[in-house]
MIDOSE-1310 file (N, C-alpha, C; in nm, 2 decimals, decimal comma, always signed):
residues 112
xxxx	+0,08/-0,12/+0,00/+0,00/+0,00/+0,00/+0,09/+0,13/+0,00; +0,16/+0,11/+0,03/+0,24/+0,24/+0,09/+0,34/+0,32/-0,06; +0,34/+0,18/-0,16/+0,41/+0,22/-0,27/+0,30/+0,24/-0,35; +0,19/+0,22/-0,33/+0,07/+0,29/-0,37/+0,04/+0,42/-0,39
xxxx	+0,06/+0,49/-0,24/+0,09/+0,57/-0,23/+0,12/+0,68/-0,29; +0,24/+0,61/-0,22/+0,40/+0,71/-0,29/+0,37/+0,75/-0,48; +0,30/+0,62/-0,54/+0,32/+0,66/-0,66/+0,14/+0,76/-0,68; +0,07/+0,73/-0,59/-0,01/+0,88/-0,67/+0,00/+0,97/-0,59
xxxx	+0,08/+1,00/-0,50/+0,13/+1,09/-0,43/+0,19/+1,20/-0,57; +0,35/+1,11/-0,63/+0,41/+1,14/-0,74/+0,33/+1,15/-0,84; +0,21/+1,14/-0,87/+0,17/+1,11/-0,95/+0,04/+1,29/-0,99; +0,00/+1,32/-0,81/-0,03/+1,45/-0,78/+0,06/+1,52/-0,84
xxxx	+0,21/+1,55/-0,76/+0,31/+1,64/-0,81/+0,33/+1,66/-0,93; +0,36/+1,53/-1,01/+0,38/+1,54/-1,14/+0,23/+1,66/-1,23; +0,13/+1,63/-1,20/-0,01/+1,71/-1,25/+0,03/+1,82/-1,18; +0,10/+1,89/-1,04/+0,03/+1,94/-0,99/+0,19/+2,05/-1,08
xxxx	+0,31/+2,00/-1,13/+0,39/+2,05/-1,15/+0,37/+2,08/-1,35; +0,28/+2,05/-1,34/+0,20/+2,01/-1,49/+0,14/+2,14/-1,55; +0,07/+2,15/-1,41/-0,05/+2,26/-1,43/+0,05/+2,43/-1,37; +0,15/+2,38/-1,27/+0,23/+2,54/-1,27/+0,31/+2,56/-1,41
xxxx	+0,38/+2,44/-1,47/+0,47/+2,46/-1,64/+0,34/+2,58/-1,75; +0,23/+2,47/-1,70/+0,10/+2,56/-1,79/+0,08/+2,73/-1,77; +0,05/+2,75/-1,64/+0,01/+2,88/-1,53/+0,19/+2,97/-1,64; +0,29/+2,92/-1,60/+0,43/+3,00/-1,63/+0,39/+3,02/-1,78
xxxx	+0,38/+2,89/-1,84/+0,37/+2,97/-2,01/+0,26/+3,02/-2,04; +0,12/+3,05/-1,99/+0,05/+3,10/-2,01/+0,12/+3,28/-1,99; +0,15/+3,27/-1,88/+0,25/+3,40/-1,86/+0,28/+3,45/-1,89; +0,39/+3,35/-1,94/+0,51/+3,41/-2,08/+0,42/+3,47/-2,19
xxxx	+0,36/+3,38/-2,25/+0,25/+3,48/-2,36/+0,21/+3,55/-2,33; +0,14/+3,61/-2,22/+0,06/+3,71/-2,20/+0,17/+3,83/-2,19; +0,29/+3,81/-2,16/+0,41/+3,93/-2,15/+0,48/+3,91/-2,26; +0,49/+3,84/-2,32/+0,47/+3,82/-2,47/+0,41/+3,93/-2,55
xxxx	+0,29/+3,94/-2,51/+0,17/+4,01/-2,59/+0,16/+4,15/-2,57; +0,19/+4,13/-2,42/+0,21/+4,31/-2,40/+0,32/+4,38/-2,44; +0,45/+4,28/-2,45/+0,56/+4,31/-2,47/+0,58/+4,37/-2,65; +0,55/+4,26/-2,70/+0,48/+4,30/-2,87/+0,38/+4,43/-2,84
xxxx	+0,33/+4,46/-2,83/+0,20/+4,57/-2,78/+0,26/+4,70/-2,74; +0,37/+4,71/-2,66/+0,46/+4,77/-2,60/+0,58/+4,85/-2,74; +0,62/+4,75/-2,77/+0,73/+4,78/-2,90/+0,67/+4,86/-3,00; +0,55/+4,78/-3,07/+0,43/+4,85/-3,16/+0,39/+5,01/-3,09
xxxx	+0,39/+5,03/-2,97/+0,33/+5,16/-2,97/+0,46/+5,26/-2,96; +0,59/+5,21/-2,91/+0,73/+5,26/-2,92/+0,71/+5,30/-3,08; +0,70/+5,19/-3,16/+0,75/+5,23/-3,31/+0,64/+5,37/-3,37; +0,56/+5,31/-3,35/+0,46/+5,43/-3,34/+0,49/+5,57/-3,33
xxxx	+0,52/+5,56/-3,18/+0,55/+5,67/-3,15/+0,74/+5,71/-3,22; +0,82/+5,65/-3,25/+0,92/+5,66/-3,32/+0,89/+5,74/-3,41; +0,77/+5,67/-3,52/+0,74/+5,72/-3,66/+0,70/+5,85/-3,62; +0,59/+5,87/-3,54/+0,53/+5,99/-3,52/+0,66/+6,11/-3,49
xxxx	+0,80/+6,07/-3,38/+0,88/+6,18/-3,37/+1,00/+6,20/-3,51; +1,02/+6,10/-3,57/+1,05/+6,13/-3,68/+1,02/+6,20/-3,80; +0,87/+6,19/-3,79/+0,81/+6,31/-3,90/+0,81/+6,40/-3,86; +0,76/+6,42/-3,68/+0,73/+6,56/-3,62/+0,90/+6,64/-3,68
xxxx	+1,03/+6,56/-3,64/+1,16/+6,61/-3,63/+1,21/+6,63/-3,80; +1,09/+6,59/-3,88/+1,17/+6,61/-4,04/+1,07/+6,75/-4,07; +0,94/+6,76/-4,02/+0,89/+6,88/-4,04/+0,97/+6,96/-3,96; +1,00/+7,02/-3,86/+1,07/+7,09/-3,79/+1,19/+7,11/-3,87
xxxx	+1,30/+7,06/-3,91/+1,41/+7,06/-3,98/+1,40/+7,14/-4,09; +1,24/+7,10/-4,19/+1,22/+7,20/-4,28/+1,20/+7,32/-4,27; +1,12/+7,32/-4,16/+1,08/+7,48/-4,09/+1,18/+7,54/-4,10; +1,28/+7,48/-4,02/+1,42/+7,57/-3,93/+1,49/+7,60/-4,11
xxxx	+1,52/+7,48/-4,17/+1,60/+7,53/-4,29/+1,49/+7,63/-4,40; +1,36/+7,65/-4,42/+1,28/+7,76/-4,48/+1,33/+7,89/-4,38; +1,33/+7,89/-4,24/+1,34/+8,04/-4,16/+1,52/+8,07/-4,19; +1,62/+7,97/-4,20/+1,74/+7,99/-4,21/+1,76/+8,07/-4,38
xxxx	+1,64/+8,04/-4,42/+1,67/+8,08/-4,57/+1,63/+8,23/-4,63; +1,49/+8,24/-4,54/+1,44/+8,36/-4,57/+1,55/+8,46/-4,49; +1,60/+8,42/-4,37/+1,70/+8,48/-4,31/+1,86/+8,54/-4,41; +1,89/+8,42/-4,45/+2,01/+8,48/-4,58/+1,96/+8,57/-4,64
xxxx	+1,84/+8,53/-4,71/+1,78/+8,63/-4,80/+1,76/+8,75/-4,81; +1,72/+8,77/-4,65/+1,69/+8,91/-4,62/+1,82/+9,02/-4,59; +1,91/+8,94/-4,52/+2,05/+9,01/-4,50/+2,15/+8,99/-4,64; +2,12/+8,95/-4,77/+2,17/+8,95/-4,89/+2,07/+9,06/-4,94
xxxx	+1,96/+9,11/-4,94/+1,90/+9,18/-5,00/+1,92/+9,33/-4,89; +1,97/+9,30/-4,78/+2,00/+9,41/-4,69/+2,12/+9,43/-4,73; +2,21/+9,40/-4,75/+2,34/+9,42/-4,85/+2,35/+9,50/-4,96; +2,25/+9,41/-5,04/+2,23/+9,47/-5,16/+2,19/+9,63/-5,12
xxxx	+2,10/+9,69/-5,09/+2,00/+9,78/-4,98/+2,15/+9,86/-4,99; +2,21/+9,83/-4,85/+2,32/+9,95/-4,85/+2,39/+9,96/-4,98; +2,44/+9,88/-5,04/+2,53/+9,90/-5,16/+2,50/+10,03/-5,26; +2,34/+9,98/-5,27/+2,28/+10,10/-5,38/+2,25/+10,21/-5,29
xxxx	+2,26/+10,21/-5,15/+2,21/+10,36/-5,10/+2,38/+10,44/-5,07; +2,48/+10,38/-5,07/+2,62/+10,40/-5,06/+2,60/+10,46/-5,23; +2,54/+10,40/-5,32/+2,63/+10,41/-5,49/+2,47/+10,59/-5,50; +2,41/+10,59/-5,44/+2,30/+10,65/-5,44/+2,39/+10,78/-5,35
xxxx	+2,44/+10,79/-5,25/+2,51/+10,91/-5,18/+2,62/+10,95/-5,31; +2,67/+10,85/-5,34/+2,86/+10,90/-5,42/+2,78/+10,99/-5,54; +2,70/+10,90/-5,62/+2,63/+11,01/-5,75/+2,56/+11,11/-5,68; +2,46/+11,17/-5,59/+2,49/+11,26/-5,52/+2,54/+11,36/-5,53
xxxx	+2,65/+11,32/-5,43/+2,76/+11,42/-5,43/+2,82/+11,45/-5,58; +2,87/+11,36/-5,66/+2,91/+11,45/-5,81/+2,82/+11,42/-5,83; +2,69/+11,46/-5,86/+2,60/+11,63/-5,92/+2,62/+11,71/-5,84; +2,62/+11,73/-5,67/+2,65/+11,86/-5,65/+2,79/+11,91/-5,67
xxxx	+2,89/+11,83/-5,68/+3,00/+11,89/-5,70/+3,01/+11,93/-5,85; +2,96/+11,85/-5,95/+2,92/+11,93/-6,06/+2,85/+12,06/-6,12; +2,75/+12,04/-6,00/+2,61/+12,16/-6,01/+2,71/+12,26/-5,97; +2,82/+12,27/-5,87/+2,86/+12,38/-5,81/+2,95/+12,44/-5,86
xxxx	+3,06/+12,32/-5,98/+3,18/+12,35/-6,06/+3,05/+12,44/-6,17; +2,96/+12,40/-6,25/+2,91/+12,50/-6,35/+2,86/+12,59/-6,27; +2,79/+12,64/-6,14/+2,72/+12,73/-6,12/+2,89/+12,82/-6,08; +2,96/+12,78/-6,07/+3,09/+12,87/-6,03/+3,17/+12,91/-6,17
xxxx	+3,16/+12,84/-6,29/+3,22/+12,86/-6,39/+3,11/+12,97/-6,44; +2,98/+12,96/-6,45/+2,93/+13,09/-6,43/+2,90/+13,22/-6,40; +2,90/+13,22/-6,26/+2,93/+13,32/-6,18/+3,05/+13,41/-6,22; +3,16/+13,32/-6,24/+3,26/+13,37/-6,28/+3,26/+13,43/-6,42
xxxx	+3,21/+13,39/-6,51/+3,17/+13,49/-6,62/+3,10/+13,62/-6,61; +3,01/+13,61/-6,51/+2,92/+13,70/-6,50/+2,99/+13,79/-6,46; +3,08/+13,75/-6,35/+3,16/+13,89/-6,27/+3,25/+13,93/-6,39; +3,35/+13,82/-6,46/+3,44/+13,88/-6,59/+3,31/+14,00/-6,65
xxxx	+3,20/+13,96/-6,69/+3,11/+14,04/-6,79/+3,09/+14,17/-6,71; +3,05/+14,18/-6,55/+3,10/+14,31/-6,54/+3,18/+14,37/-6,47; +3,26/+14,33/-6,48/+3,42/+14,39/-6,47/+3,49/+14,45/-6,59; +3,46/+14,40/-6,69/+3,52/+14,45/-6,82/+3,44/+14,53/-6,88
């Protein structure tokens, strides 16, 4: 009797160590599942900061551009208001050399 026993004694454990192998891999899959579930919403969200970070890059390189643009056309700006002073000045230094070559006749005309 006693080896009777013993063997459905063993025979419990064996089921009863049967049904914990089951209980653990049920587990495993279930952290399995979330764990897949988990990665999936990572990539997700990956994709999502990747586009957010490729629109932003555009933005920054459109604002870097209108930026050159504006301080090349601000360049330009003084260049022509610098070439805009020099012609200026020779007409007035012109205007003043004829209004003096002038004058100067006039006083020759009456002086003589």
């Amino acid at each position: 009797m006693e080896l009777e026993d013993r063997v459905n004694e063993h025979d419990k454990k064996i089921k009863q160590h049967d049904k914990e192998i089951a209980r653990l891999s049920n587990n495993l899959v279930e952290m399995q599942k979330d764990l897949n579930n988990g990665l999936a919403r990572v990539d997700e969200s990956n994709r999502f900061l990747r586009e957010q970070n490729t629109r932003q890059s555009e933005q920054n390189n459109e604002i870097l551009q209108a930026i050159l643009n504006r301080n090349d056309n601000s360049e330009k700006r003084k260049h022509e208001l610098k070439m805009l002073n020099w012609s200026a000045l020779w007409k007035i230094v012109t205007v003043s050399a004829g209004a003096g070559g002038v004058i100067s006749a006039i006083v020759q005309v009456l002086f003589n």
